[in-house]
Backbone bond lengths (Angstrom), bond angles and torsions (degrees), N, CA, C in turn:
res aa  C-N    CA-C-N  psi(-1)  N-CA   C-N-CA  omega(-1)  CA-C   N-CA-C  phi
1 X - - - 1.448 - - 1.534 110.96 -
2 X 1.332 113.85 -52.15 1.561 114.65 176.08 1.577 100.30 -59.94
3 X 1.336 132.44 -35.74 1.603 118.71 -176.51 1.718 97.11 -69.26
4 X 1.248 131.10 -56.42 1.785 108.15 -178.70 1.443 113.83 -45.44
5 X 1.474 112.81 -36.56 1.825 109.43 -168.32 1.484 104.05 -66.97
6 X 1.274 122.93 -42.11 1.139 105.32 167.28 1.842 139.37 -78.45
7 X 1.252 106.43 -33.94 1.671 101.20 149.94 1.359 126.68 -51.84
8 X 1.117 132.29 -25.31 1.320 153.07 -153.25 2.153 90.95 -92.82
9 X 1.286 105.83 -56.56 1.563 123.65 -177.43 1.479 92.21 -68.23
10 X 1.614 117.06 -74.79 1.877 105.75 171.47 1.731 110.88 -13.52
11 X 1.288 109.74 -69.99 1.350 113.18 -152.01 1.334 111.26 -55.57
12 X 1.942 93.41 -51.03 1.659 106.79 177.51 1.741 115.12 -41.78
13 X 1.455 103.88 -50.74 1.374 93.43 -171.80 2.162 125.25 -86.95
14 X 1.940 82.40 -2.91 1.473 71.37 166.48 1.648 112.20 -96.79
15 X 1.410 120.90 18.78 1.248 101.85 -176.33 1.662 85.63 -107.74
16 X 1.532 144.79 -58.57 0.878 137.62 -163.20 1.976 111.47 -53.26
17 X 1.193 99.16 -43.74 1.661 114.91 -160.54 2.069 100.38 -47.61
18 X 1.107 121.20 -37.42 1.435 125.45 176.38 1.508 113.69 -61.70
19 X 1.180 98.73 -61.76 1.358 117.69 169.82 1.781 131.78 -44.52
20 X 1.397 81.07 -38.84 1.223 81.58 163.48 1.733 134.66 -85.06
21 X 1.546 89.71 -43.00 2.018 88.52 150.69 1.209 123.31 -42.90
22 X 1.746 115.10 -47.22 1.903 106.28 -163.56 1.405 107.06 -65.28
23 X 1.963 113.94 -36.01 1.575 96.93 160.67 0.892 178.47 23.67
24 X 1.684 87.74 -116.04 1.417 126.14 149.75 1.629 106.18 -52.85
25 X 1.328 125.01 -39.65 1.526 111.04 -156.36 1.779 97.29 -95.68
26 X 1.282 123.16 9.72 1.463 133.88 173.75 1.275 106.33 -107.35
27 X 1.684 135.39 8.36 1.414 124.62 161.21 1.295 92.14 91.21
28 X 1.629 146.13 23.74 1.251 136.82 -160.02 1.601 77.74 -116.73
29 X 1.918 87.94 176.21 1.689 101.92 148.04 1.344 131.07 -90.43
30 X 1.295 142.77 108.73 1.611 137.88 -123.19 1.689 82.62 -101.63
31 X 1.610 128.47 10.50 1.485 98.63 159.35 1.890 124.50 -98.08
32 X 1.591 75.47 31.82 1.708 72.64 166.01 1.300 96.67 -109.58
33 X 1.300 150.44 35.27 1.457 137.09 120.31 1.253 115.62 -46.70
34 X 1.403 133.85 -20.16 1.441 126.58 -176.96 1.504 111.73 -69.38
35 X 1.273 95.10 -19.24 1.893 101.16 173.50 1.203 95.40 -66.12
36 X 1.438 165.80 14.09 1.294 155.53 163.39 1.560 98.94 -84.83
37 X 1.360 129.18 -2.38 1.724 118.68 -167.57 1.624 89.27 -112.32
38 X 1.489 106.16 -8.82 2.146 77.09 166.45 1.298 108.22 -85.02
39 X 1.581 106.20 143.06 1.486 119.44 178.19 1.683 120.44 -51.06
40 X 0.622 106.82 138.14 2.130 105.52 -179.27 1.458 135.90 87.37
41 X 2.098 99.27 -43.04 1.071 111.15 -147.93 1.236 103.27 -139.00
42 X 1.890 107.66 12.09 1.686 84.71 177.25 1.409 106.50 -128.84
43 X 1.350 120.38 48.13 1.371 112.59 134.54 1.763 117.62 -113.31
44 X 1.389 93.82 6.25 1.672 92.36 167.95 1.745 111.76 -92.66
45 X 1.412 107.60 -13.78 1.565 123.25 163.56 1.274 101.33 -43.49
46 X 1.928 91.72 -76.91 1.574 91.63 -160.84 1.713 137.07 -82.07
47 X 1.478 101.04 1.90 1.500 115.32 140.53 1.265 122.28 -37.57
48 X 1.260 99.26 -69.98 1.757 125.02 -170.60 1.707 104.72 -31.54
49 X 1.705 102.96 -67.04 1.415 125.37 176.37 1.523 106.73 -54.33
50 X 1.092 122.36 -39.08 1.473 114.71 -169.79 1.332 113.95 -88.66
51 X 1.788 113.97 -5.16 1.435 106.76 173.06 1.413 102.67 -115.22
52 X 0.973 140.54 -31.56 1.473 127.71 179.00 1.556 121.30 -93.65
53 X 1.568 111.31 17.89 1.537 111.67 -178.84 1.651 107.13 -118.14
54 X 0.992 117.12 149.16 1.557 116.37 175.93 1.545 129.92 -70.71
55 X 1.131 100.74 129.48 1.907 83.57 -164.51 1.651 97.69 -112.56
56 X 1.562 93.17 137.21 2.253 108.61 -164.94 1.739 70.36 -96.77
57 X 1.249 108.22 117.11 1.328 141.26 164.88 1.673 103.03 -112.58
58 X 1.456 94.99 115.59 1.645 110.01 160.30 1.085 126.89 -55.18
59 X 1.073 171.63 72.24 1.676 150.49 -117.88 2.005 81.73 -152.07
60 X 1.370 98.18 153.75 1.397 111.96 170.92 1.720 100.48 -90.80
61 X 1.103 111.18 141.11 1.321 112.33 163.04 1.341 131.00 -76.55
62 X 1.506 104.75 121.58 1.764 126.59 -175.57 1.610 95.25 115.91
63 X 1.092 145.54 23.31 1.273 124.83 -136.92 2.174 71.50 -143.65
């Protein structure tokens, strides 16, 4: 039982841990990667958010 809890935590944090960088690196708040831990529907969530929201990108100017 303790070996699933921890594969189970592996998985959790390799699916959220990306997600939470692309985020963060879109000017967001990167704890909406935690929407990746609802079952079914939350990486079609956080699609959703990442395509229909505006992302404040730092960019150097001329670049």
């Amino acid at each position: 039982m303790v070996l699933l809890s921890i594969v189970f935590l592996a998985f959790a944090v390799a699916a959220v841990l990306p997600i939470f960088f692309i985020f963060r690196k879109a000017g967001m708040s990167p704890f909406f990667g935690f929407l990746m831990l609802i079952p079914g529907f939350g990486f079609l969530i956080c699609l959703s958010i990442l395509a229909f929201s505006q992302w404040n990108l730092n960019t150097a100017e001329g670049v």
